[in-house]
ZAZADREN-571785 format. One line per field, with one value per residue: residue number from 1; x, y, z of N, C-alpha, C in turn. Coordinates in Angstrom, 3 decimals. Example, Ala and Ser with C-alpha at 12.3 -4.5 7.8 and 13.67 -1.06 7.14 Angstrom:
<pts>
seq: [1	2]
n_u: [13.190	12.850]
n_v: [-5.690	-2.250]
n_w: [7.800	7.080]
ca_u: [12.300	13.670]
ca_v: [-4.500	-1.060]
ca_w: [7.800	7.140]
c_u: [13.200	12.900]
c_v: [-3.300	0.030]
c_w: [7.800	7.870]
</pts>
This chain:
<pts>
seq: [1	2	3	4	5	6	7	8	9	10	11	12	13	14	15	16	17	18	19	20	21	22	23	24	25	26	27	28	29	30	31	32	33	34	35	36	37	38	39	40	41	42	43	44	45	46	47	48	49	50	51	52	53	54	55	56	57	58	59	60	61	62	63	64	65	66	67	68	69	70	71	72	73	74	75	76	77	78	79	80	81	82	83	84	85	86	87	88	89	90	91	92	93	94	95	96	97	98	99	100	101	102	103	104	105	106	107	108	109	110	111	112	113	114	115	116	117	118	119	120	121	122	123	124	125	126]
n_u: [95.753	96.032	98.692	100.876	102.500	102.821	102.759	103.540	106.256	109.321	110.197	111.896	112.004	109.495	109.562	111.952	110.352	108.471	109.806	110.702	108.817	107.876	110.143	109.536	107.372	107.927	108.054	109.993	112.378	115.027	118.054	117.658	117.658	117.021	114.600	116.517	117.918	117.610	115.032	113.414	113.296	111.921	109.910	108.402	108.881	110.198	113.097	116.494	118.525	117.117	116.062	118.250	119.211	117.520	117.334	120.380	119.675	118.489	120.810	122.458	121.017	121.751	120.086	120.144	122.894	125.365	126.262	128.910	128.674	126.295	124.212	121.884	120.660	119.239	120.136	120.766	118.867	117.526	114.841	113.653	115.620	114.438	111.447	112.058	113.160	110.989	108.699	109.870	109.744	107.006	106.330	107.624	106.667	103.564	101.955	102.198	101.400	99.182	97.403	97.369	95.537	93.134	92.602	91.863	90.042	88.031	87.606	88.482	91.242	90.690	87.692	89.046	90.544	88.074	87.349	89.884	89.526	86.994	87.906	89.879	88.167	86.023	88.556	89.635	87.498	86.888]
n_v: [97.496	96.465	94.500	96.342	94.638	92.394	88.791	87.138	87.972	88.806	91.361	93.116	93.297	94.226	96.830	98.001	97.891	99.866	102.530	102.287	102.713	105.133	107.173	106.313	107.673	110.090	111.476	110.618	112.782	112.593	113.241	114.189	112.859	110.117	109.007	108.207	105.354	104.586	106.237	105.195	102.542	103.079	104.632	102.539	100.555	98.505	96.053	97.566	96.105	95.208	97.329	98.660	96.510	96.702	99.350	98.513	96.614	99.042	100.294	98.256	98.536	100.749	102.877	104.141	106.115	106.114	108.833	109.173	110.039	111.783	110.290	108.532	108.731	109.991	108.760	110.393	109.682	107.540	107.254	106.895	104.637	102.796	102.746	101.811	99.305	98.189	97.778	95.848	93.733	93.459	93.192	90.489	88.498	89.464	89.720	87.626	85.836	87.129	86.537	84.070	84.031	84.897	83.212	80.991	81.994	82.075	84.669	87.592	88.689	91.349	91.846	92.163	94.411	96.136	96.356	97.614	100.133	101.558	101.414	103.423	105.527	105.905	106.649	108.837	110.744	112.102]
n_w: [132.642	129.297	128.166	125.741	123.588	121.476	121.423	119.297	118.197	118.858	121.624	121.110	118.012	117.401	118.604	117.407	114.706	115.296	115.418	113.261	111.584	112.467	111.821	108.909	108.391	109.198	111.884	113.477	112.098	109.304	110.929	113.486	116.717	118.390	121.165	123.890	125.002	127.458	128.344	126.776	127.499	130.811	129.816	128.043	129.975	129.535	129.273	129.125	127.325	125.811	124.236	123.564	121.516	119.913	118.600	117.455	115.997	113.949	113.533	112.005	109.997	108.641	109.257	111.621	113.496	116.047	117.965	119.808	123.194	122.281	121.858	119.785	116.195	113.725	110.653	107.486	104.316	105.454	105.793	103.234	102.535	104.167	103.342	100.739	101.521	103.109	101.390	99.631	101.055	101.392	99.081	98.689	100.879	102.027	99.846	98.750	100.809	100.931	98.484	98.214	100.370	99.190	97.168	98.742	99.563	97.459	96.213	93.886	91.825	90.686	91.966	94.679	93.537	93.282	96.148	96.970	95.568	96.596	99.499	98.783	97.830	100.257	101.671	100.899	100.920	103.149]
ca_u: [96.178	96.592	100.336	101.103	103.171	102.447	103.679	103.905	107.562	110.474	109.954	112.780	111.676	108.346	110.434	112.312	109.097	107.723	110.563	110.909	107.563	107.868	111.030	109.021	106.188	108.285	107.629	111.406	112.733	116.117	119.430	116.955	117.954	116.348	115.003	117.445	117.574	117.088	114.256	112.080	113.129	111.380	108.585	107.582	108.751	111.134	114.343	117.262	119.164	115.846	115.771	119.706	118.842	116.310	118.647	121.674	119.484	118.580	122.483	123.240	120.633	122.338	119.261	120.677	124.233	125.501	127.638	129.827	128.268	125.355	123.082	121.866	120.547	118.570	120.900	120.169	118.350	117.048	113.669	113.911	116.048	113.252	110.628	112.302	112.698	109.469	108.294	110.597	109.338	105.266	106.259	108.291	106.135	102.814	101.819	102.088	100.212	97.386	97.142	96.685	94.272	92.093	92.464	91.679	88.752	87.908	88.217	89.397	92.046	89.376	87.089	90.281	90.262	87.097	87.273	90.538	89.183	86.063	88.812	90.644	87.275	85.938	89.408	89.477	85.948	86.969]
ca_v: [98.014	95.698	94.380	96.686	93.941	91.318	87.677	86.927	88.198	89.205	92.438	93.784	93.393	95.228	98.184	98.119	98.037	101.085	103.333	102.775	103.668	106.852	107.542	106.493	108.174	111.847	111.777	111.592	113.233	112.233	113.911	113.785	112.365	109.040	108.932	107.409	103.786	104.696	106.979	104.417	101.358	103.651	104.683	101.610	99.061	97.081	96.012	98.551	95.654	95.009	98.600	98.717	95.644	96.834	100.064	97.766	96.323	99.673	100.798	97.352	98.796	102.211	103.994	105.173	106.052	106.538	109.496	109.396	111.339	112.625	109.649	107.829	109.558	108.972	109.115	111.244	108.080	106.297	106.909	106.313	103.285	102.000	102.605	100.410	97.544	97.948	97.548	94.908	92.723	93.285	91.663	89.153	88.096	89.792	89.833	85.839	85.298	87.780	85.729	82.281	83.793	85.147	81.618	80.419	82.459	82.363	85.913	87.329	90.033	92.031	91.783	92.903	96.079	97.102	96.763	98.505	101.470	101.461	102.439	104.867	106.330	106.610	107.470	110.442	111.570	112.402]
ca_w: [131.342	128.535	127.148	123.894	122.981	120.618	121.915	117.907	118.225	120.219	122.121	120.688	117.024	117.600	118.682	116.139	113.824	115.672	115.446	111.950	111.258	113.379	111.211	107.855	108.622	109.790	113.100	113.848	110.668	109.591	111.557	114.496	117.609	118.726	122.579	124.531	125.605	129.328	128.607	125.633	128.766	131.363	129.196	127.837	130.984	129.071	129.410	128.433	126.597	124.375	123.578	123.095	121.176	118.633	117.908	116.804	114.403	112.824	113.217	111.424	108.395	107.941	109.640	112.698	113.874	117.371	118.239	121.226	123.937	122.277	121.625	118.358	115.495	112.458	108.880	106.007	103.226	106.465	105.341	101.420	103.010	104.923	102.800	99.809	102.353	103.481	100.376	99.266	102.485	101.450	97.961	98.858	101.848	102.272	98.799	98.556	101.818	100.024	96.680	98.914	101.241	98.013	96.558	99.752	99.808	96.161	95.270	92.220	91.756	90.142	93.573	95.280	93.652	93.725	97.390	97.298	95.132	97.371	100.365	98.625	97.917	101.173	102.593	100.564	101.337	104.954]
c_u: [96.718	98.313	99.995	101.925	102.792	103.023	104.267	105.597	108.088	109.962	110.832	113.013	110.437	108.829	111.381	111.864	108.918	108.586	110.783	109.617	107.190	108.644	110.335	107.995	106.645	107.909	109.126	112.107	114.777	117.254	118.784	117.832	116.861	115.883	116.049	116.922	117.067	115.451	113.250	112.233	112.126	110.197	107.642	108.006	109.506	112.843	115.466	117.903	117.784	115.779	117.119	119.559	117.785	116.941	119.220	121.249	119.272	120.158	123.077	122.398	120.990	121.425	119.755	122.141	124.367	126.862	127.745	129.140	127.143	123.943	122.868	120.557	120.310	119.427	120.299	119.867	117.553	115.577	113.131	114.653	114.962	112.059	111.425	112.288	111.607	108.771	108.863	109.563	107.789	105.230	106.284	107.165	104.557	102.089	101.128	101.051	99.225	96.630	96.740	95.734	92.983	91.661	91.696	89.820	87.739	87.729	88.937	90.027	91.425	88.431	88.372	90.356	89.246	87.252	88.458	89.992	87.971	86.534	89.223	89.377	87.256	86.968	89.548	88.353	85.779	87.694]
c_v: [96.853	96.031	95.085	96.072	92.934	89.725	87.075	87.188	88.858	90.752	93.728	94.668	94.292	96.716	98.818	98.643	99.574	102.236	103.694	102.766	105.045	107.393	107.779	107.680	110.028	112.399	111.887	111.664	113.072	113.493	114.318	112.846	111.231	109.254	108.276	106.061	103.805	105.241	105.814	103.484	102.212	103.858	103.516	100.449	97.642	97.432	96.784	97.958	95.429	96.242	98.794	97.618	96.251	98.042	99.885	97.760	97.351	100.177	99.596	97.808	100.105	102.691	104.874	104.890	106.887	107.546	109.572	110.694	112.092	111.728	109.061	109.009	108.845	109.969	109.720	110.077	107.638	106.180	106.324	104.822	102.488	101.701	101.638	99.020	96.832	97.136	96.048	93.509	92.621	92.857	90.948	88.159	88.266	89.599	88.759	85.261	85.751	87.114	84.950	82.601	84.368	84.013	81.177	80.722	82.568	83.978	86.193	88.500	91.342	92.672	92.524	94.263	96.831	97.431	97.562	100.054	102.249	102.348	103.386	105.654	107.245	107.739	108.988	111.561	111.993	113.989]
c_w: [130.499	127.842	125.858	123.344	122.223	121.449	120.915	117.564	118.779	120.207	120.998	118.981	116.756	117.844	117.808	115.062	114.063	115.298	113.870	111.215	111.232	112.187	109.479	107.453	108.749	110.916	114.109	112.485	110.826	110.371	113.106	115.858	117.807	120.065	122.846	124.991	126.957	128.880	127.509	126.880	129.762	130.831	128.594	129.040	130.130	129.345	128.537	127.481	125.468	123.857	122.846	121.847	119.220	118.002	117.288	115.416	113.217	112.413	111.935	109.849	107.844	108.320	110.799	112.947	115.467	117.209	119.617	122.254	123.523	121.995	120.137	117.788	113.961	111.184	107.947	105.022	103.851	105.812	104.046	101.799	103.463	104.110	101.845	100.795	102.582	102.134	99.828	100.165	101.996	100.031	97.960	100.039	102.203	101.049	98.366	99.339	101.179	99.298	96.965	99.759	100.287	97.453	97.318	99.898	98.175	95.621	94.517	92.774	91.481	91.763	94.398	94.889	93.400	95.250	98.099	96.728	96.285	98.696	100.510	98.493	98.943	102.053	102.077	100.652	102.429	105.053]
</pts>
């Protein structure tokens, strides 16, 4: 069975990623309970401090909060939270790489969205 891990970055950060996808996405909807650290370590075969680990960081962005005794738990915003970041992060970062690998490739902005309209097409034709 192939690694579902990336080697591109820490374990911990990928989990991170995923969760707040799940969360973006409404797959755990906010005031939700999170799995537990024992039970995501067990299920995916990683270490409980990498899972404890990738938690923190959403506790440190206001997405999840731990209550005493009952486990962590996704905040009322978290998702409207996440999504602006998200977003924020594919300007600042993704956006730039895009523009230099179009250059790179000589494509125009133009070319770019035909082949984005082209997407949304098909994707909506399904």
């Amino acid at each position: 069975m192939p690694d579902p891990w990336d080697n591109k970055q820490p374990i911990y950060k990928q989990l991170r990623d995923r969760v707040a996808d799940l969360i973006m996405d409404g797959a755990i909807a906010e005031g939700d309970a999170v799995p537990s650290v024992r039970q995501v370590s067990a299920e995916q075969k990683i270490n409980h401090i990498t899972v404890a680990k990738a938690y923190q960081e959403l506790v440190d962005e206001g997405v999840l909060v731990m209550r005493r005794g009952l486990g962590m738990f996704v905040l009322d915003g978290a998702r409207k939270k996440l999504i602006i970041a998200e977003r924020t992060k594919f300007k600042e970062f993704e956006v730039p790489a895009l523009f230099e690998r179009l250059t790179h490739l000589g494509l125009s902005i133009s070319e770019l969205q035909a082949a984005l309209k082209e997407i949304d097409r098909t994707k909506k034709s399904k």
